[in-house]
ZAKEMAR-170200 format. One record per atom (N, C-alpha, C, O): atom name; x, y, z. Coordinates in nm, 3 decimals. Example, Ala and Ser with C-alpha at 12.3 -4.5 7.8 and 13.67 -1.06 7.14 Angstrom:
% ZAKEMAR-170200
<atomo N; u 1.319; v -0.569; w 0.780>
<atomo CA; u 1.230; v -0.450; w 0.780>
<atomo C; u 1.320; v -0.330; w 0.780>
<atomo O; u 1.424; v -0.332; w 0.846>
<atomo N; u 1.285; v -0.225; w 0.708>
<atomo CA; u 1.367; v -0.106; w 0.714>
<atomo C; u 1.290; v 0.003; w 0.787>
<atomo O; u 1.341; v 0.114; w 0.804>
END
This chain:
% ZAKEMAR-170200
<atomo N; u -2.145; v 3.476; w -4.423>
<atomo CA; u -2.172; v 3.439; w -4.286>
<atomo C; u -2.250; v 3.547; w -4.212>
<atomo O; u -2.337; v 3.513; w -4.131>
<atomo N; u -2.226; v 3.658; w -4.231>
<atomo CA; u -2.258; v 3.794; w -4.187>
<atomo C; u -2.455; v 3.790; w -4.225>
<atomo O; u -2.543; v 3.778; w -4.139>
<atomo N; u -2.466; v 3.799; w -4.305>
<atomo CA; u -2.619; v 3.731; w -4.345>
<atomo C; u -2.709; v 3.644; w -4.278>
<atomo O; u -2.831; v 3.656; w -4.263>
<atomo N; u -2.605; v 3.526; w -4.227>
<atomo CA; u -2.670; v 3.429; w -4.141>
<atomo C; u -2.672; v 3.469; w -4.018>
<atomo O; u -2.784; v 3.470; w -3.967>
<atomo N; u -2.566; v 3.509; w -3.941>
<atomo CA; u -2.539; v 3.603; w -3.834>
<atomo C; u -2.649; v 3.659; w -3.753>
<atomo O; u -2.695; v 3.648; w -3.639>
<atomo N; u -2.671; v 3.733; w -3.876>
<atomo CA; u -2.790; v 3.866; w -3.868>
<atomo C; u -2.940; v 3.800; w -3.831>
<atomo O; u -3.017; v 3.819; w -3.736>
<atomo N; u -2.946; v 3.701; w -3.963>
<atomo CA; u -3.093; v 3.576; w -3.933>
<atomo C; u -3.120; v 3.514; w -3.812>
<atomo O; u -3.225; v 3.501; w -3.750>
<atomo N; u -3.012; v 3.479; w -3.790>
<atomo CA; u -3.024; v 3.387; w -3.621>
<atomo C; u -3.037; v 3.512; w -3.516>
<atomo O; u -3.143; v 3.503; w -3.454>
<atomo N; u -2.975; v 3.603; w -3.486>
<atomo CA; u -2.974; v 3.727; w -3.427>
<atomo C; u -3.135; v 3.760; w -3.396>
<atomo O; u -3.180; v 3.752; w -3.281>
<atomo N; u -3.225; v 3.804; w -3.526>
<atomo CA; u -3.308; v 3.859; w -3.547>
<atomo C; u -3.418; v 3.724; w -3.488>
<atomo O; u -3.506; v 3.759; w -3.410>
<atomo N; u -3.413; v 3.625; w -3.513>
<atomo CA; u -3.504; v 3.482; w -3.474>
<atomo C; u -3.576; v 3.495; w -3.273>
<atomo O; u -3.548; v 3.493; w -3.154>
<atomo N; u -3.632; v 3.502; w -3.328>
<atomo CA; u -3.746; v 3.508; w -3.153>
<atomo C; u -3.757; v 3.397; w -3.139>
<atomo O; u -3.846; v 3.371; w -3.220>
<atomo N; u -3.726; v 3.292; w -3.084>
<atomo CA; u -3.761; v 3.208; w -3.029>
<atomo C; u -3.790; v 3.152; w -2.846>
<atomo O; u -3.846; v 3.228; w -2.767>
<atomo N; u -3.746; v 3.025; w -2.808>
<atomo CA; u -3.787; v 2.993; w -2.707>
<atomo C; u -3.624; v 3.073; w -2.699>
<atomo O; u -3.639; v 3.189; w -2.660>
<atomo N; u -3.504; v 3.046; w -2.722>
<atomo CA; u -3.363; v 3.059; w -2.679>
<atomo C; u -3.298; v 3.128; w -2.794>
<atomo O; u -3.325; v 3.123; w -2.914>
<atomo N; u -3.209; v 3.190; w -2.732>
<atomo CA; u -3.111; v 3.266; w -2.825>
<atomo C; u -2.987; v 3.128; w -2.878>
<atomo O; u -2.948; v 3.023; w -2.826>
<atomo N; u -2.959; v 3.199; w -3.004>
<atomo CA; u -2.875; v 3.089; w -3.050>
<atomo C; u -2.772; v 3.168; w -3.120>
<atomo O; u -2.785; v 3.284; w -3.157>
<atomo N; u -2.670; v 3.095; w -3.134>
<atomo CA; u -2.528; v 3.160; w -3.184>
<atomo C; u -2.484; v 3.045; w -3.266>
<atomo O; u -2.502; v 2.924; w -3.263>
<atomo N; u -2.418; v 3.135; w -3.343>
<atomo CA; u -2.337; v 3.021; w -3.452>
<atomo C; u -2.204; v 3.028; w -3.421>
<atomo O; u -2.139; v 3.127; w -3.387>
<atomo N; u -2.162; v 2.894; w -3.437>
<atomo CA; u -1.996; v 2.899; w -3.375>
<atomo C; u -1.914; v 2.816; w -3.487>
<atomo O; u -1.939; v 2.697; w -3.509>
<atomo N; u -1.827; v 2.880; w -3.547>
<atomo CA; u -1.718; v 2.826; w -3.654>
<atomo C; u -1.613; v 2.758; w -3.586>
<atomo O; u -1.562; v 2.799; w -3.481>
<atomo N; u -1.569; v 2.615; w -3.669>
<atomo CA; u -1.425; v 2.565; w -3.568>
<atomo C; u -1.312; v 2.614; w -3.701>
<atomo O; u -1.327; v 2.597; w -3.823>
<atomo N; u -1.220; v 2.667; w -3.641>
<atomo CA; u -1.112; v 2.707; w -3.702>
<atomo C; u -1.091; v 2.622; w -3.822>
<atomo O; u -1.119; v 2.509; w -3.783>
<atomo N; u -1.055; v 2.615; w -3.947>
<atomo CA; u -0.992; v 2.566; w -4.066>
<atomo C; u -1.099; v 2.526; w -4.128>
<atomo O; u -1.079; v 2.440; w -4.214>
<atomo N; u -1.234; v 2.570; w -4.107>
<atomo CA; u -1.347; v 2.485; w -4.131>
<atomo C; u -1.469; v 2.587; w -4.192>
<atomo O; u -1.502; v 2.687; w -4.128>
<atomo N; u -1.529; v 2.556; w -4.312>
<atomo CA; u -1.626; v 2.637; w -4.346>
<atomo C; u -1.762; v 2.614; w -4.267>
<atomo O; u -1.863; v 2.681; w -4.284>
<atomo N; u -1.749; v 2.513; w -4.180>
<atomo CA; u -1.917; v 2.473; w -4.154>
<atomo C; u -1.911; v 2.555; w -4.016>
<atomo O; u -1.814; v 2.621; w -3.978>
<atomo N; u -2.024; v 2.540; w -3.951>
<atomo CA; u -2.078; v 2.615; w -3.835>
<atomo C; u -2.196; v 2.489; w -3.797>
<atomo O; u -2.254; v 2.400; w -3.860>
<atomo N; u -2.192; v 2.553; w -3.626>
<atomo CA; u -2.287; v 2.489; w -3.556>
<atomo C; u -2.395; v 2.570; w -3.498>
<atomo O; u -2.353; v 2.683; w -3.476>
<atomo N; u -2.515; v 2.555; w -3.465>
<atomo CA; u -2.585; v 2.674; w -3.410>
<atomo C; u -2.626; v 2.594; w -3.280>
<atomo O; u -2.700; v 2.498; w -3.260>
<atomo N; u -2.555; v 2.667; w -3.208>
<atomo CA; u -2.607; v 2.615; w -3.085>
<atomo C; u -2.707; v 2.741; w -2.987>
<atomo O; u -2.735; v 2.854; w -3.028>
<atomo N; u -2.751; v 2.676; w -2.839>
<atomo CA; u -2.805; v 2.737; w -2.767>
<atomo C; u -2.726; v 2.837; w -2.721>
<atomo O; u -2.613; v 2.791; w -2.709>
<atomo N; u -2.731; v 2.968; w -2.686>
<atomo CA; u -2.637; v 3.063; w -2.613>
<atomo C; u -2.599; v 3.011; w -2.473>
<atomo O; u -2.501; v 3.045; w -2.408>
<atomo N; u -2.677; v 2.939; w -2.446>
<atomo CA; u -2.678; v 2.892; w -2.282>
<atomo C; u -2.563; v 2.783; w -2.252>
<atomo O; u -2.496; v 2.763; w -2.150>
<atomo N; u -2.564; v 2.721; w -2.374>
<atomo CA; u -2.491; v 2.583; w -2.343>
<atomo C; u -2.309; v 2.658; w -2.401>
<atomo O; u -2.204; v 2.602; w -2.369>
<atomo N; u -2.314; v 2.780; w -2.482>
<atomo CA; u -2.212; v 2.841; w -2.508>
<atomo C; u -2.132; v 2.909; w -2.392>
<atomo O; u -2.016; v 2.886; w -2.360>
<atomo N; u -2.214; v 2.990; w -2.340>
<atomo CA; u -2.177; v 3.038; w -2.181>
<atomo C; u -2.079; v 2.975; w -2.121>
<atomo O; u -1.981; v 3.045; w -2.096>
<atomo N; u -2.076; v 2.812; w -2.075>
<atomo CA; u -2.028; v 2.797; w -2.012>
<atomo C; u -1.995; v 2.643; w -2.028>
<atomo O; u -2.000; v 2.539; w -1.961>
<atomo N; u -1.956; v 2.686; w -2.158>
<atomo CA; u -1.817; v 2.539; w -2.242>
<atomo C; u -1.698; v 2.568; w -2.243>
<atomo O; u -1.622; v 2.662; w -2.266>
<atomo N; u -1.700; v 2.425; w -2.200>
<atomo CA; u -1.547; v 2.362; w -2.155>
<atomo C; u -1.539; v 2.307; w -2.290>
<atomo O; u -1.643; v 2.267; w -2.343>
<atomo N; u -1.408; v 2.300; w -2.362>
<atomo CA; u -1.403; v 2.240; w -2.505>
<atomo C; u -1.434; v 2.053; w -2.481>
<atomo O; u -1.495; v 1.983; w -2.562>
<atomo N; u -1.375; v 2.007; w -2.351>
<atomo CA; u -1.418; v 1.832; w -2.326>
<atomo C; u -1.510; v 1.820; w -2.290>
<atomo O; u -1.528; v 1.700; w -2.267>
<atomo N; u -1.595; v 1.880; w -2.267>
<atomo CA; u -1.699; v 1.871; w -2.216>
<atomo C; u -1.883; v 1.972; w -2.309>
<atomo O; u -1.997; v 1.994; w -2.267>
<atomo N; u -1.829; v 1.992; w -2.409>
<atomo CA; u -2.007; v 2.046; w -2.446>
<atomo C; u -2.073; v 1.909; w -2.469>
<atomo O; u -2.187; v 1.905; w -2.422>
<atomo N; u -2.027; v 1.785; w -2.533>
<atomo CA; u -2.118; v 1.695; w -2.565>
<atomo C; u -2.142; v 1.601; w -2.451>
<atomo O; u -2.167; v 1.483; w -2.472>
<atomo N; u -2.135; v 1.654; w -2.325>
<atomo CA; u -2.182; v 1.544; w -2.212>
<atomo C; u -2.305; v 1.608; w -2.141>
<atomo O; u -2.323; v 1.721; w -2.096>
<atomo N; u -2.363; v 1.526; w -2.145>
<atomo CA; u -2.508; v 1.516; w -2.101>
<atomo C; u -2.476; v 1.531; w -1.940>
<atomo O; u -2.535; v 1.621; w -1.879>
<atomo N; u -2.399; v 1.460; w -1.881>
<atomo CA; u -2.395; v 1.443; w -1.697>
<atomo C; u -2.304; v 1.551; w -1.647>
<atomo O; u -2.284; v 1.582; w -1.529>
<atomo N; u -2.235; v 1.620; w -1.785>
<atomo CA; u -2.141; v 1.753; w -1.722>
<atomo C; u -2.319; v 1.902; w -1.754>
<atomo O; u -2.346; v 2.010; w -1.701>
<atomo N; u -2.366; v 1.844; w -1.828>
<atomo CA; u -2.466; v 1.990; w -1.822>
<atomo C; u -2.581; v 1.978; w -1.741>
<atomo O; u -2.646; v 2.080; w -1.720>
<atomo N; u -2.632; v 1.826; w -1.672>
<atomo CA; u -2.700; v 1.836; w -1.540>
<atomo C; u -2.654; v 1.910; w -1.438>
<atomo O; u -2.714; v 2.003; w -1.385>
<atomo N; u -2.519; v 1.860; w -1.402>
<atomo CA; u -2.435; v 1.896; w -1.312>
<atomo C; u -2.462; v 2.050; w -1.322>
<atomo O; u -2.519; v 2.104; w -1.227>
<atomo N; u -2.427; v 2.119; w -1.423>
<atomo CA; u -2.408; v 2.273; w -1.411>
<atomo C; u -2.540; v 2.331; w -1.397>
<atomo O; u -2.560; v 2.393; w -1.293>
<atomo N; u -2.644; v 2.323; w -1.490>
<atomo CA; u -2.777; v 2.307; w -1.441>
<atomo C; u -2.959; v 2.288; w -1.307>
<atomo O; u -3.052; v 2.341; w -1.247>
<atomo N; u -2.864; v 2.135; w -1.354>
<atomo CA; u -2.961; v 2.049; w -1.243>
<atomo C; u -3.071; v 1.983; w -1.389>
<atomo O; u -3.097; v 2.031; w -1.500>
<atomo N; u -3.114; v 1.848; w -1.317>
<atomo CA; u -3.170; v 1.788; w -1.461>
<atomo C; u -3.266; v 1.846; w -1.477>
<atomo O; u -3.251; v 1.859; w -1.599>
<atomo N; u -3.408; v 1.922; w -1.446>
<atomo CA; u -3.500; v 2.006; w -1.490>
<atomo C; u -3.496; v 2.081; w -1.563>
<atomo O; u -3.545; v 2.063; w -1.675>
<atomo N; u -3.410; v 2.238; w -1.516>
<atomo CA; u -3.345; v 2.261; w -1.596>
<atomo C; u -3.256; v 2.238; w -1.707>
<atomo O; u -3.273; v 2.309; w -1.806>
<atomo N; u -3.177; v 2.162; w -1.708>
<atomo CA; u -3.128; v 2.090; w -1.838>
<atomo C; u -3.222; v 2.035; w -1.951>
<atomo O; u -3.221; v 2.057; w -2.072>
<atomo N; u -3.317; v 1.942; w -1.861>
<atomo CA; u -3.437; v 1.921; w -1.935>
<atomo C; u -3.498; v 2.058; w -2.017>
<atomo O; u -3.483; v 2.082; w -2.137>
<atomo N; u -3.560; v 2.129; w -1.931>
<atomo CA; u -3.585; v 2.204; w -1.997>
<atomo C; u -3.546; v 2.309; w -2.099>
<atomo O; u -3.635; v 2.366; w -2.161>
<atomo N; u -3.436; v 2.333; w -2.117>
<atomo CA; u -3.351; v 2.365; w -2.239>
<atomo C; u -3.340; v 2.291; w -2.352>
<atomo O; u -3.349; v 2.337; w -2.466>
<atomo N; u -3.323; v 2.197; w -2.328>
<atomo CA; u -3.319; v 2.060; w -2.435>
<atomo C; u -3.441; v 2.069; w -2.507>
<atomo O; u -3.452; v 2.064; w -2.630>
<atomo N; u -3.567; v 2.086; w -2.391>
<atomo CA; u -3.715; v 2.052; w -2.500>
<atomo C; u -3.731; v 2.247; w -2.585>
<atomo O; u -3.776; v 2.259; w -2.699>
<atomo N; u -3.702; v 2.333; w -2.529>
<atomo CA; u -3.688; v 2.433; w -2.578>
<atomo C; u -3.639; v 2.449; w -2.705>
<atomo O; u -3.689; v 2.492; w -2.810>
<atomo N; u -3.506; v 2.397; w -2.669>
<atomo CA; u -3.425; v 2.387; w -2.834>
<atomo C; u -3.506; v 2.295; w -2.914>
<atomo O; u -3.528; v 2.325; w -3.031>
<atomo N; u -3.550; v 2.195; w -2.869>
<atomo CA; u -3.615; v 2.090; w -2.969>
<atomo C; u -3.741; v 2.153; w -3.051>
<atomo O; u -3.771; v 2.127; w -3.168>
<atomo N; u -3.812; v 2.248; w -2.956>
<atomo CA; u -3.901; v 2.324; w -3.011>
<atomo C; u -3.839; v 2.425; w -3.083>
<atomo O; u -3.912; v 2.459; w -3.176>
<atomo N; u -3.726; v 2.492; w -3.077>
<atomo CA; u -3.704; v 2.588; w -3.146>
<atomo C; u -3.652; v 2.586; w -3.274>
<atomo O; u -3.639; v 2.680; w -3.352>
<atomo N; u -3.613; v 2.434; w -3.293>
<atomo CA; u -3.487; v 2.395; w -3.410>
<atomo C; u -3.583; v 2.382; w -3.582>
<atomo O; u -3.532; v 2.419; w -3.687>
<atomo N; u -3.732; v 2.318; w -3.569>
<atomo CA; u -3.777; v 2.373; w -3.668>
<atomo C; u -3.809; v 2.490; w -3.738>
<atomo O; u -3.840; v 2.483; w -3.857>
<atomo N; u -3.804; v 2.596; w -3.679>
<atomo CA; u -3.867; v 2.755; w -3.651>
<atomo C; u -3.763; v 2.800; w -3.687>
<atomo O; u -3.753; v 2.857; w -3.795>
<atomo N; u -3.679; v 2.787; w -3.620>
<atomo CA; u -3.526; v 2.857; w -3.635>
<atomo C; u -3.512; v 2.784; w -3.826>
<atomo O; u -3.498; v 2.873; w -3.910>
<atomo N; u -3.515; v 2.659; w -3.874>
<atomo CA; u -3.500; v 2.640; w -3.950>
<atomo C; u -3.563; v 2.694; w -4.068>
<atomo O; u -3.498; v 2.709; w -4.172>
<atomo N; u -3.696; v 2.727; w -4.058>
<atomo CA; u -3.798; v 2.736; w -4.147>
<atomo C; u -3.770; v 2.895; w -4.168>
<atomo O; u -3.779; v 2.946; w -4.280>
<atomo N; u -3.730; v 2.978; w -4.035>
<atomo CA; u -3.694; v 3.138; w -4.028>
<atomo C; u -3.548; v 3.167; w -4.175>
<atomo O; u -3.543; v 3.220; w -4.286>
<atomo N; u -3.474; v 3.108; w -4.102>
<atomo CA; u -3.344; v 3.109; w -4.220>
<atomo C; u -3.363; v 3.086; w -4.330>
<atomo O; u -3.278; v 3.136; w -4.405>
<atomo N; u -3.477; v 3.003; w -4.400>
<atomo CA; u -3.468; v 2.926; w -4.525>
<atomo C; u -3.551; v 3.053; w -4.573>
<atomo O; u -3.515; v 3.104; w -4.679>
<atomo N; u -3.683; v 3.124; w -4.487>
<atomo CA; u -3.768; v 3.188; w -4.575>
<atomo C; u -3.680; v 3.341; w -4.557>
<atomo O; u -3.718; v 3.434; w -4.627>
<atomo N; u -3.586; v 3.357; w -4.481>
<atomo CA; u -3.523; v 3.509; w -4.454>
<atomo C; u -3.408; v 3.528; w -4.529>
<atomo O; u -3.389; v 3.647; w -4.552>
<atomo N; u -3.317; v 3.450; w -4.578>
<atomo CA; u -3.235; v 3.423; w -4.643>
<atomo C; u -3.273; v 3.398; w -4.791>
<atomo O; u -3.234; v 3.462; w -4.888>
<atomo N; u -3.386; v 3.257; w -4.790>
<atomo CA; u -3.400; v 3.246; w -4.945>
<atomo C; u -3.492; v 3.270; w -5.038>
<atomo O; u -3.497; v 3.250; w -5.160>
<atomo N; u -3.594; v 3.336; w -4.930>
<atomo CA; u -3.706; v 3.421; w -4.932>
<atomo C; u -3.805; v 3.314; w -5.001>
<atomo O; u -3.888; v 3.332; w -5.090>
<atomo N; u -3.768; v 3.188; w -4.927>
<atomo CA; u -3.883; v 3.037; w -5.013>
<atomo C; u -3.984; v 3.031; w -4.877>
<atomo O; u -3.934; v 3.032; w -4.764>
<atomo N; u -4.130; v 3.025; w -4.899>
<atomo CA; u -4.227; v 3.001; w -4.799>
<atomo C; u -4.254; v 2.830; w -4.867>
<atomo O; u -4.336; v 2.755; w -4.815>
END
């Protein structure tokens, strides 16, 4: 995990991203740091609770950020980790 850690860490993108483990569970999620900040456990997957905290522009604009960042971020890990171009 410590490996991957480090990869996402090191990744420049539009947003910082963190990986978050759920207890009893080998998998992980990589989310935005932003949307980590300031989760409520009932509430990360609602769309009308992260306007609210936001405002929809902002929200918007995070969303298209990550959307831009999620190939990059992907393509970073695969060639930093498995050293495949």
């Amino acid at each position: 995990m410590s490996i991957l850690q480090n990869t996402v860490d090191q990744f420049k993108g539009n947003l910082v991203w963190l990986i978050i483990m759920k207890n009893g569970s080998e998998n992980c999620i990589l989310i935005p740091r932003v949307f980590k900040e300031l989760q409520f456990e009932n509430q990360f997957y609602k769309k009308d609770f992260w306007i609210k905290q936001f405002g929809e522009n902002i929200y918007k604009r995070y969303v298209d950020a990550a959307i831009e960042d999620i190939p990059e971020l992907a393509e970073y890990i695969k060639t930093t980790i498995l050293n495949v171009s």
